[in-house]
C-alpha positions in Angstrom: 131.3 160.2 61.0 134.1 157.4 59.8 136.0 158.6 63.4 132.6 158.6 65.7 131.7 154.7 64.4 135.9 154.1 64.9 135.9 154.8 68.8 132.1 153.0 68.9 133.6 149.9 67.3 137.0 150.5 69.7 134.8 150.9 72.7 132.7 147.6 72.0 136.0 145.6 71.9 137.1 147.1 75.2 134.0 146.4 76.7 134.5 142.9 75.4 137.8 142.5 76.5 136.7 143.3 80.1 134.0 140.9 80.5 136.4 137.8 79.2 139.2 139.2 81.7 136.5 139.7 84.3 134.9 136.0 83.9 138.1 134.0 83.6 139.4 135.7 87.3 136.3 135.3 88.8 136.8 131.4 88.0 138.7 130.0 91.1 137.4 126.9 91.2 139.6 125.4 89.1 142.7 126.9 90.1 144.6 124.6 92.3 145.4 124.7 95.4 148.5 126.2 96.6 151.3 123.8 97.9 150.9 123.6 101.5 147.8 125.1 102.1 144.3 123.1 103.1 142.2 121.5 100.5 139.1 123.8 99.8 136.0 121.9 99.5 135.0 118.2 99.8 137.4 116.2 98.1 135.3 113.7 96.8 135.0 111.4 99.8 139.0 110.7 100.7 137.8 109.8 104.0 139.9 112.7 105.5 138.1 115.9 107.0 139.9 119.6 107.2 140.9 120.3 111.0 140.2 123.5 112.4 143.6 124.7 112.1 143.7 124.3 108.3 146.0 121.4 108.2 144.5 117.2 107.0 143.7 115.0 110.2 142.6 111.4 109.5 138.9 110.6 110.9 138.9 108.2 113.2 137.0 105.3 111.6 134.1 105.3 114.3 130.7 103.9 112.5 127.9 106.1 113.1 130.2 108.8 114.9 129.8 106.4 118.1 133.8 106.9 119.1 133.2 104.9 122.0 134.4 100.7 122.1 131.8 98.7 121.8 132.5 96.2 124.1 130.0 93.9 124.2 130.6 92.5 127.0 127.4 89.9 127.1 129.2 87.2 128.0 126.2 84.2 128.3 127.9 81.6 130.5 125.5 79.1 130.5 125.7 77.7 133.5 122.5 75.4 133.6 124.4 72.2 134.4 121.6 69.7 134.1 122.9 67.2 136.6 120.0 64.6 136.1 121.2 62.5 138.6 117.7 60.7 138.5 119.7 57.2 138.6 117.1 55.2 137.5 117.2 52.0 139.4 114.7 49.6 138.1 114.0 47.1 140.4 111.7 45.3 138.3 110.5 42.1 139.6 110.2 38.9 137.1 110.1 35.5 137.7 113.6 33.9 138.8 114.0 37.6 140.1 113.3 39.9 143.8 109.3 40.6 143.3 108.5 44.2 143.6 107.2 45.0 148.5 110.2 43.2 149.7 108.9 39.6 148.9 111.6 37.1 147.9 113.4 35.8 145.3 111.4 33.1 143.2 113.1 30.0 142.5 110.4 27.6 140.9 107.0 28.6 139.8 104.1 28.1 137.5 100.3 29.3 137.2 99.6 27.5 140.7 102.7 27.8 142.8 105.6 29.9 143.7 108.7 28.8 145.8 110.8 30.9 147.4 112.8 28.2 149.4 115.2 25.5 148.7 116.3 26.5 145.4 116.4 23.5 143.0 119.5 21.6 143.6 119.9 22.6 147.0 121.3 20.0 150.0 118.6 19.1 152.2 118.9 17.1 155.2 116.0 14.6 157.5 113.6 17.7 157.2 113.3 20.9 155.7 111.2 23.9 155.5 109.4 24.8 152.0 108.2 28.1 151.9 106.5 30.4 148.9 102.7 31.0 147.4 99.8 29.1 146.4 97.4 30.1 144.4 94.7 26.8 144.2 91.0 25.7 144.9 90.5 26.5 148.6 93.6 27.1 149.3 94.3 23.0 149.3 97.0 21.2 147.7 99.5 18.3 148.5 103.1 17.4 148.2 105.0 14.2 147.5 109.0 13.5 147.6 110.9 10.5 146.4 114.5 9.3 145.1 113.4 7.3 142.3 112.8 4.5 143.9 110.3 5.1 147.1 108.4 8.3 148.3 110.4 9.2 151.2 107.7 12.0 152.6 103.9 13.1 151.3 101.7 15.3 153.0 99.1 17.8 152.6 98.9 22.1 152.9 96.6 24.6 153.7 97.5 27.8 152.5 96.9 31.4 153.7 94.2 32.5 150.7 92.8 30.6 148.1 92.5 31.4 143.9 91.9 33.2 142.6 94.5 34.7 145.4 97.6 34.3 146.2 98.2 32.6 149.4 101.2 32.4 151.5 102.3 28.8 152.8 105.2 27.0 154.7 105.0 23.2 155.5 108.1 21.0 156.7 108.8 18.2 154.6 110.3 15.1 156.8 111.8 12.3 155.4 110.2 9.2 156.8 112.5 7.2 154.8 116.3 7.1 154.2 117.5 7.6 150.6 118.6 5.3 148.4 119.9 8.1 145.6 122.0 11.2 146.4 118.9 13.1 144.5 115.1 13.5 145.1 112.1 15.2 143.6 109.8 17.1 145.1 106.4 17.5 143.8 104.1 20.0 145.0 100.4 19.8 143.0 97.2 20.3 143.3 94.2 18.0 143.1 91.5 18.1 140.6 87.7 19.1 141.7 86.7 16.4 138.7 88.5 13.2 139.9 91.2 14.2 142.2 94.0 13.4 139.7 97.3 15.5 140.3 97.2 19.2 138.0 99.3 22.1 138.2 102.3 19.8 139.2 105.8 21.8 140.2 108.8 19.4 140.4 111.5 20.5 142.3 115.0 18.7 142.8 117.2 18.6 145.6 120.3 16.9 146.6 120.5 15.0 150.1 123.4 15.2 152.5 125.8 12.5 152.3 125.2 11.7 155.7 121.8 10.0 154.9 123.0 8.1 152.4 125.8 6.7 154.7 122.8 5.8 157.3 121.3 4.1 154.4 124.2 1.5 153.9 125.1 0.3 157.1 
C-alpha cells in the first residue's frame, strides 16, 4: 500500500511539473525579439509600421492617409481696382462767383440788383455799357453817376421781367459831363411805390481814363 500511494504522490508531481513547463513555453509574449528580426505586434504607437518584407520603413507623415500635396492653390487676386475716377467738379455758383446755366460772373449785388459788368474799380471811358439783373417793381428802376462833386450821367431802365423775377437789363451810361476826380460812383436804385425816395441802392465805383481828366483841364 506504502509503494501504490509512493508512485500516486510521484505521478501527481510529474503531472505538476509538466503543466508549469508547459505554461511558461507557451508564454512568448514576453520573450524578446531576436536581434535583427521585425518587431511583432504594435509597438505602442512609434509611428513606424512593419513593411511587407519584415524589415521597419518610416510612414510617411500624410494626415488622413491623403499622400497627395495639398497645394492649395486658391490664389484670390483681387483685382477689383475701384478707380472712382468720379472727379467731382463742383461748380457751385455763389455770389462774387460763375452762377450755375452759363450766366456770368457777379461782381456787385444785393436783394434788388446783380451786375455782371464793369467790375468795381474798373477804367471807364465817355460811355459804357452796364449789364446784369434786376429784380424791382415793374421791372423799373434808375441810375445816377457822379465824381463827388456833380452827376456826370442819370437815367432810367426798363428791365426784361419784373419781381418777384429776375429780369435781365443793359443800359449805356454816357457821361454828359467831364470829370473833375479820377473816381466816380455809380448808383443804380430803385424808387419807392410810397414816396419815390431811392431804396435798394447798389454803389458801384469806377475809375475814369486819364484822358478825360486831361480834357477837363485845358
Amino acid at each position: 500500500m506504502k509503494t501504490i500511494r509512493s508512485l500516486m504522490v510521484v505521478a501527481v508531481m510529474l503531472v505538476l511539473a509538466a503543466a508549469v513547463l508547459a505554461g511558461c513555453s507557451g508564454n512568448s509574449g514576453n520573450v524578446a525579439n531576436a536581434p535583427g528580426t521585425a518587431p511583432s505586434g504594435n509597438q505602442g504607437g512609434s509611428g513606424t509600421h512593419a513593411g511587407n518584407d519584415g524589415t521597419v520603413k518610416d510612414s510617411a507623415d500624410t494626415p488622413n492617409g491623403d499622400t497627395g500635396t495639398n497645394a492649395d492653390t486658391n490664389t484670390q487676386t483681387n483685382t477689383g481696382s475701384n478707380s472712382n475716377t468720379g472727379a467731382g467738379t463742383n461748380s457751385g455758383a455763389a455770389a462774387g462767383s460763375a452762377a450755375e446755366g452759363g450766366q456770368p460772373k457777379i461782381v456787385s449785388s444785393n436783394e434788388a440788383f446783380r451786375v455782371y459788368e464793369p467790375a468795381p474799380d474798373a477804367v471807364v471811358g465817355k460811355s459804357f455799357t452796364v449789364k446784369g439783373d434786376a429784380r424791382v417793381f415793374e421791372a423799373a428802376f434808375s441810375y445816377s453817376l457822379e465824381d463827388g462833386h456833380n452827376v456826370l450821367a442819370e437815367g432810367h431802365v426798363t428791365a426784361g421781367k419784373g419781381a418777384p423775377e429776375w429780369g435781365a437789363f443793359a443800359f449805356t451810361v454816357t457821361l454828359t459831363e467831364m470829370p473833375t476826380s479820377p473816381t466816380g460812383v455809380l448808383t443804380i436804385y430803385e424808387s419807392s411805390a410810397k414816396d419815390g425816395s431811392p431804396v435798394h441802392e447798389l454803389h458801384i465805383a469806377y475809375t475814369f481814363e486819364k484822358s478825360l481828366l486831361k480834357l477837363e483841364e485845358q
